[in-house]
C-alpha positions in Angstrom: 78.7 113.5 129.5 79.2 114.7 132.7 82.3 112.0 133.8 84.0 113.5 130.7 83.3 117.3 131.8 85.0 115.7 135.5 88.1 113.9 133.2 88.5 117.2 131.7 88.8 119.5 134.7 90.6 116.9 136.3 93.2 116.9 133.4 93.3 120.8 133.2 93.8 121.1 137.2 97.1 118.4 137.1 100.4 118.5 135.8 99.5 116.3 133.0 98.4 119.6 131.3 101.6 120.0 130.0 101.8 116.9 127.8 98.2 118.0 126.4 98.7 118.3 122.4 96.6 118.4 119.4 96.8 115.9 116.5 98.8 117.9 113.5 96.7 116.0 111.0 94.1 119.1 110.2 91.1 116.7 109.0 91.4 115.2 113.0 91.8 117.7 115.3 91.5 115.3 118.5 93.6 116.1 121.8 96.0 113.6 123.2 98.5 113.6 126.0 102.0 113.0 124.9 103.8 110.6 127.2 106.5 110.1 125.0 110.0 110.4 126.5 111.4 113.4 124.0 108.0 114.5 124.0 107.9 115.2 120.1 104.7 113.2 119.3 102.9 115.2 116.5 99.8 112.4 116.0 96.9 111.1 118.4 97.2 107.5 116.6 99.2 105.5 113.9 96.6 105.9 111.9 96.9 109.6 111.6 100.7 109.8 111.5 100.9 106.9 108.3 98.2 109.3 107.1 100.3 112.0 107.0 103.8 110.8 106.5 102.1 109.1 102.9 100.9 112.3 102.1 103.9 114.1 102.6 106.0 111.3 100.6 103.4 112.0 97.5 104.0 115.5 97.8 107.6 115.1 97.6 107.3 112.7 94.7 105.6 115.4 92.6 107.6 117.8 93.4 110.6 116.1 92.6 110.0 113.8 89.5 112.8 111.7 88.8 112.9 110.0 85.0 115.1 106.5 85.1 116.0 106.6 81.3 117.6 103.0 80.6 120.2 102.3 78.2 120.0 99.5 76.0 123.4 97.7 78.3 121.1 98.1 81.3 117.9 96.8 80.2 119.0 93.8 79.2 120.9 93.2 82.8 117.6 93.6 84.2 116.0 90.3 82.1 
């Protein structure tokens, strides 16, 4: 416990402060330093951001149901 407590001032004390974010997933919650080059990086892991991004597709699906009707021409091009 105490190396972490020294990692952690350490990190707080340096430049690399700066790229200190939090994971926008609200069930995670974990800090991460964002090295990316735009420095946009919203997750800690692919894990969370796949988590997220499917969520937000459902979402999206709900919100905009879309009903394929078929006409008879159509359903048979399909066989």
């Amino acid at each position: 416990m105490l190396s972490a407590a020294a990692s952690f001032s350490t990190l707080i004390s340096s430049e690399a402060v700066n790229h200190l974010k939090t994971c926008q997933n609200p069930e995670c919650g974990w800090f991460f330093l964002d090295e990316s080059k735009r420095e946009n990086r919203k997750w800690c892991s692919d894990t969370c951001a796949t988590l997220m991004k499917d969520r937000r597709f459902r979402e999206r699906q709900k919100e905009n149901k879309f009903y394929v009707i078929y006409t008879q021409g159509s359903c048979e091009s399909q066989h």
